[in-house]
C-alpha positions as CSV (number, residue, x, y, z in Angstrom):
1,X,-15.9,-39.4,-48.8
2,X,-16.2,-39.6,-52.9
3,X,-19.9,-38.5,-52.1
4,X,-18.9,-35.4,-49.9
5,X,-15.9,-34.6,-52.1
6,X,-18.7,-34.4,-55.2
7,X,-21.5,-31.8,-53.0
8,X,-21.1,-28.8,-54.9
9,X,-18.9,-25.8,-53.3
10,X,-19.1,-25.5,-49.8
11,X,-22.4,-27.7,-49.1
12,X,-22.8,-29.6,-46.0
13,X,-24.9,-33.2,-46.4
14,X,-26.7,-35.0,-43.9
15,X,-26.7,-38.5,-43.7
16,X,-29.6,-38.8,-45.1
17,X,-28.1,-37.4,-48.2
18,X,-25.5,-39.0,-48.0
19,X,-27.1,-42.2,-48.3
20,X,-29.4,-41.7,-51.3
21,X,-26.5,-41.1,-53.3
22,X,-24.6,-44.0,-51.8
23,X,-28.2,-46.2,-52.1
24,X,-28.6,-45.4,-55.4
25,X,-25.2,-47.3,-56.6
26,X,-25.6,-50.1,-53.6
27,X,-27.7,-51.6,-51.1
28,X,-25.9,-50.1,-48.1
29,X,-27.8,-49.5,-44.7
30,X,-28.6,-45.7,-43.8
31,X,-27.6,-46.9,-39.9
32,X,-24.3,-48.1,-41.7
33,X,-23.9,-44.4,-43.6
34,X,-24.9,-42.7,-40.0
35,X,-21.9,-44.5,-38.1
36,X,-19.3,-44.0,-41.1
37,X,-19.9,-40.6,-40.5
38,X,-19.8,-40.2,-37.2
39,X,-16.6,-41.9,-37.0
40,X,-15.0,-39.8,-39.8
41,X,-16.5,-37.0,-37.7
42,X,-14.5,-37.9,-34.6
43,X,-11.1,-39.0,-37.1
44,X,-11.3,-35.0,-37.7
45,X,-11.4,-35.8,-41.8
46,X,-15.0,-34.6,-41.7
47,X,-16.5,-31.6,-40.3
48,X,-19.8,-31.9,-38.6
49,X,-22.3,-29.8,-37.7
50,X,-25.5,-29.7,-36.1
51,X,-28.9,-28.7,-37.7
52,X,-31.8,-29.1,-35.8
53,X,-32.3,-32.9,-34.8
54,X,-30.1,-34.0,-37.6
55,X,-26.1,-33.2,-38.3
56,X,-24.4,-31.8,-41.5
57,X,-21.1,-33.1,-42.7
58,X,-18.6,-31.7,-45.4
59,X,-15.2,-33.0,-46.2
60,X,-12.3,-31.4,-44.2
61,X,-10.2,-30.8,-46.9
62,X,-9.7,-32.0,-50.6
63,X,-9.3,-35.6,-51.9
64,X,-5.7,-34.4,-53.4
65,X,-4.7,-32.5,-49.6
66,X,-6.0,-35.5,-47.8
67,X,-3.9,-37.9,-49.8
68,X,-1.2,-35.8,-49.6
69,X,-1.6,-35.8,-45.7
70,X,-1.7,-39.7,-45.7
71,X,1.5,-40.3,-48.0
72,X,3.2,-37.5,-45.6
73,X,2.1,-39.5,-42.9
74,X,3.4,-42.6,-44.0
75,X,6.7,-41.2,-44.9
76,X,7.2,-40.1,-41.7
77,X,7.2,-43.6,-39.8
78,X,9.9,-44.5,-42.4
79,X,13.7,-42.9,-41.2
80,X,15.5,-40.5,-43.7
81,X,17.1,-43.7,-45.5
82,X,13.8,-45.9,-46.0
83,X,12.0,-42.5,-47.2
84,X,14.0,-42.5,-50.1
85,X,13.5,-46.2,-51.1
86,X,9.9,-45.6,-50.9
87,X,10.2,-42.4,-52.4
88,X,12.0,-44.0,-55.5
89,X,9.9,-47.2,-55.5
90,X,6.8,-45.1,-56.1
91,X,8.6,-42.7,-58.6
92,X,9.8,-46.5,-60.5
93,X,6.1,-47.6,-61.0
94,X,4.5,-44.2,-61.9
95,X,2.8,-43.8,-64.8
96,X,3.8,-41.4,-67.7
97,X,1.0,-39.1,-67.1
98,X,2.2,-39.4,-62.8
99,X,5.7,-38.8,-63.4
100,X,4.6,-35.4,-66.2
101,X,2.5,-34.3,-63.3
102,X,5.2,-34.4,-60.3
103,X,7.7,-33.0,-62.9
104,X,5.4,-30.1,-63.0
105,X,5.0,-30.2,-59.7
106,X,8.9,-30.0,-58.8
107,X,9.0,-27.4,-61.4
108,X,6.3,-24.7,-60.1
109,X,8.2,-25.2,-56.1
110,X,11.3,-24.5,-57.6
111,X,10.0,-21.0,-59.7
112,X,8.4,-19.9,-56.5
């Protein structure tokens, strides 16, 4: 994902892309890449497309609105009561510079 998350703009990779920048940090298969991508394909956190004999791949959404997504989904198989301990829990061992950011955050929702 860090890879497709890095293509500049709108830019689809192929796998074959995909693994030369992932290759150049690590010996990693490009069969290994090909199946990592498929399988983000079919998860829907990819988007795929096909070009000629080979497919293209781009990131569905941002690394911040796909983590967003995954804490929403995770705080949704807690009840109301269990959301806020985990809410507070996460809050307790933020950083400074995580607590200035949701402060900011809280801030801009409320002015809008």
């Amino acid at each position: 994902m860090d890879v497709l998350w890095s293509a500049e703009g709108d830019a689809m990779l192929t796998v074959r892309e995909v693994h030369g920048e992932l290759a150049a940090q690590r010996d990693i298969a490009y069969t290994t890449v090909m199946t990592v991508m498929d399988r983000l394909a079919k998860k829907a956190l990819v988007e795929q497309e096909k070009d000629g004999r080979a497919y293209r791949y781009r990131a569905r959404a941002s690394r911040g609105a796909m983590t967003a997504e995954l804490m929403r989904d995770t705080l949704s198989d807690f009840g109301s009561g269990s959301r806020e301990s985990a809410l507070v829990a996460f809050v307790e061992e933020a950083s400074s510079e995580d607590i200035a950011a949701l402060k900011q955050a809280l801030a801009e929702l409320s002015d809008s």
